[in-house]
C-alpha positions, 0 to 999 in steps of 0.5 A: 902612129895613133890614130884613135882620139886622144881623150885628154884635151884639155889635159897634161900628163902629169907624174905623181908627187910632183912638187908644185909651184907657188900659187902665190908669186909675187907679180907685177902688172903693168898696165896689161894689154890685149892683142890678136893672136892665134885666133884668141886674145891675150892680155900681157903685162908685157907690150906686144907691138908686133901684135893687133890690139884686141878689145877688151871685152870678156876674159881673154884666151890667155893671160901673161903676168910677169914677175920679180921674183925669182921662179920657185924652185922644185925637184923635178928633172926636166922631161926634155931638153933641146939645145939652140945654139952654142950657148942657147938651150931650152929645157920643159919640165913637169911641174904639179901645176903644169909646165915650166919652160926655162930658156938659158936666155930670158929665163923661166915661164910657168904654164898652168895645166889648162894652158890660160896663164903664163907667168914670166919670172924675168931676170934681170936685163932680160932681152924683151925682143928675145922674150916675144919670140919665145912667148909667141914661138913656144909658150903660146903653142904649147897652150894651144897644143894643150887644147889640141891644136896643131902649131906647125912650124911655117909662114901662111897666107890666105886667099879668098879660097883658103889659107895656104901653109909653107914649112920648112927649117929656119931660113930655107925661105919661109917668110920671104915666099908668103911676103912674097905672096902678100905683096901680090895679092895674098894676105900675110896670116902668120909666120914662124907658127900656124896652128891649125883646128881641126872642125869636122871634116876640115882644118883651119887655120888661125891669123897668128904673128903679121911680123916676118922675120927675114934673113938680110937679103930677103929683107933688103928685098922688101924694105919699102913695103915694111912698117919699121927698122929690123932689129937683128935677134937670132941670126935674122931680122926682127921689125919692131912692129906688124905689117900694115892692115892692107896686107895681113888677114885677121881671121880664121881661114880653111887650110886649103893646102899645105906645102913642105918646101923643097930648095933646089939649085936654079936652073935658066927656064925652070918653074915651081913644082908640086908634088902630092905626097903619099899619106905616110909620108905626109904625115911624117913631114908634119911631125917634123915640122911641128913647132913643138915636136922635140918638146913634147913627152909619152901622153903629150908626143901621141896628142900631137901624132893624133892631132898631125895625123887627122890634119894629114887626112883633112889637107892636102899636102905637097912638096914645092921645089923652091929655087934657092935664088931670090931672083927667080921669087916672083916666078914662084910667086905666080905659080902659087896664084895659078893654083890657089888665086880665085881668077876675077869674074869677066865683067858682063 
């Protein structure tokens, strides 16, 4: 495990020789946009509804182009591979540039080294539902993961003394427990991804993407709180747009807690449970639950084993056993606001 500061930080190992990409691709702009994410702003070719507009004042955080043409292509073997799904796999490659990932899907995205601009070479009939989920799951985590923030794989919400975190694997209730929260009295920060900076001798977390996506039942549950139809992508449901002003929190938030999801078989009386994890054990939860763990290579896997181990000392971690019953969710719900809810003052 490291734990001396990693020096690169704004940096991707790179190998020697490698073939660059064309520094001249023929790009289209179309009318581009800026939105709220992750803390920055991001201009795109490509529309984001599920996004918050940004002004448009000064250079954004990142910039997104997409492209016609078909990628360039180079000799360098992927640094690693994961795969998705049957017929869904995601490869990342080493470029003399920085980084090309290439969905089997919605095809191939080019990263400069710095992190700041992303081009999309986008097949045609590409699926954009698909390709927001990707720019917003992987692309954008690994430009932040390039200027040393940790993307975890989770849902958060913030009260008014801290943002509070949930991970866990996809579809154990992540964003079904922080919509929970939201709609008693917590603010919706992200799902999907929290990244997380590290200031000093805390965390913090950035507001990310306010449009959870839930498995049916957890959306027929809250349906009437949501702004729009879901649309089905991945095995779950997709909204088309962000959830309303009134319950998303826009701004940078102290991670207060971070809390690895447990699901339990239900029993008739039995509460929410938390238990603080030892150190060693904290920090490997962490590992497994970063967005970019199976992604990542040499230089680039101790980035992240720093990043997680110094988040591991500033945050306190637990495991919350979660009953696997949606009906028991407003239980869960009040435990957490026993914890992490500031109690109004008595009036005088």
């Amino acid at each position: 495990m490291q734990v001396a500061l990693h020096s690169s930080v704004n940096r991707l190992s790179l190998p020697l020789g490698s073939d660059p990409i064309d520094s001249d691709p023929e790009v289209v702009t179309i009318s581009p946009q800026r939105y709220r994410i992750f803390g920055g702003t991001l201009r795109s070719d490509l529309e984001f509804p599920i996004l918050p507009p940004a002004r448009a004042i000064g250079a954004p955080t990142w910039t997104l182009h997409t492209a016609s043409a078909p990628a360039p292509e180079f000799a360098a073997e992927p640094s690693c591979v994961e795969q998705l799904g049957e017929s869904l796999s995601v490869a990342v490659t080493r470029t003399a540039t920085g980084l090309r990932v290439t969905y089997s899907d919605t095809g191939v995205y080019d990263v400069t080294r710095d992190g700041r601009t992303i081009t999309w070479y986008r097949p045609s009939g590409a699926d954009e539902v698909n390709a927001r989920l990707d720019i917003v799951g992987t692309l954008l985590p690994f430009a932040l993961h390039l200027t040393d923030r940790l993307v975890l794989h989770g849902s958060s919400v913030a009260f008014d003394g801290g943002a509070v975190a949930f991970l866990a694997p996809s579809g154990t209730g992540k964003s079904t427990l922080a919509m929970g929260l939201a709609t008693a009295g917590a603010r919706f920060l992200s799902d999907d991804a929290v990244p997380v900076r590290i200031d000093g001798v805390g965390a913090f977390a950035a507001p990310g993407v306010p449009s959870p996506r839930f498995r049916e039942d957890s959306f027929s549950r809250f349906s009437d709180l949501l702004p729009s139809d879901a649309i089905p992508s991945c095995g779950k449901l997709t909204m088309s747009e962000r959830l309303g002003d009134d319950l998303v929190e826009t701004r940078e938030q102290p991670l207060a807690a971070i809390y690895v999801l447990r699901p339990v078989q239900p029993e008739a009386g039995a509460r929410a449970t938390r238990i603080a994890m030892p150190p060693i054990a904290a920090t490997m939860a962490l590992v497994q639950n970063a967005k970019l763990a199976k992604l990542l290579w040499g230089e680039e896997s101790e980035r992240l084993l720093h990043l997680v181990a110094e988040v591991s000392r500033r945050v306190p971690i637990w495991t919350l056993d979660v009953p696997r019953d949606l009906d028991l969710l407003p239980g869960v719900v009040e435990r957490l606001l026993e914890w992490h809810a500031v109690p109004e003052p008595l009036p005088a």
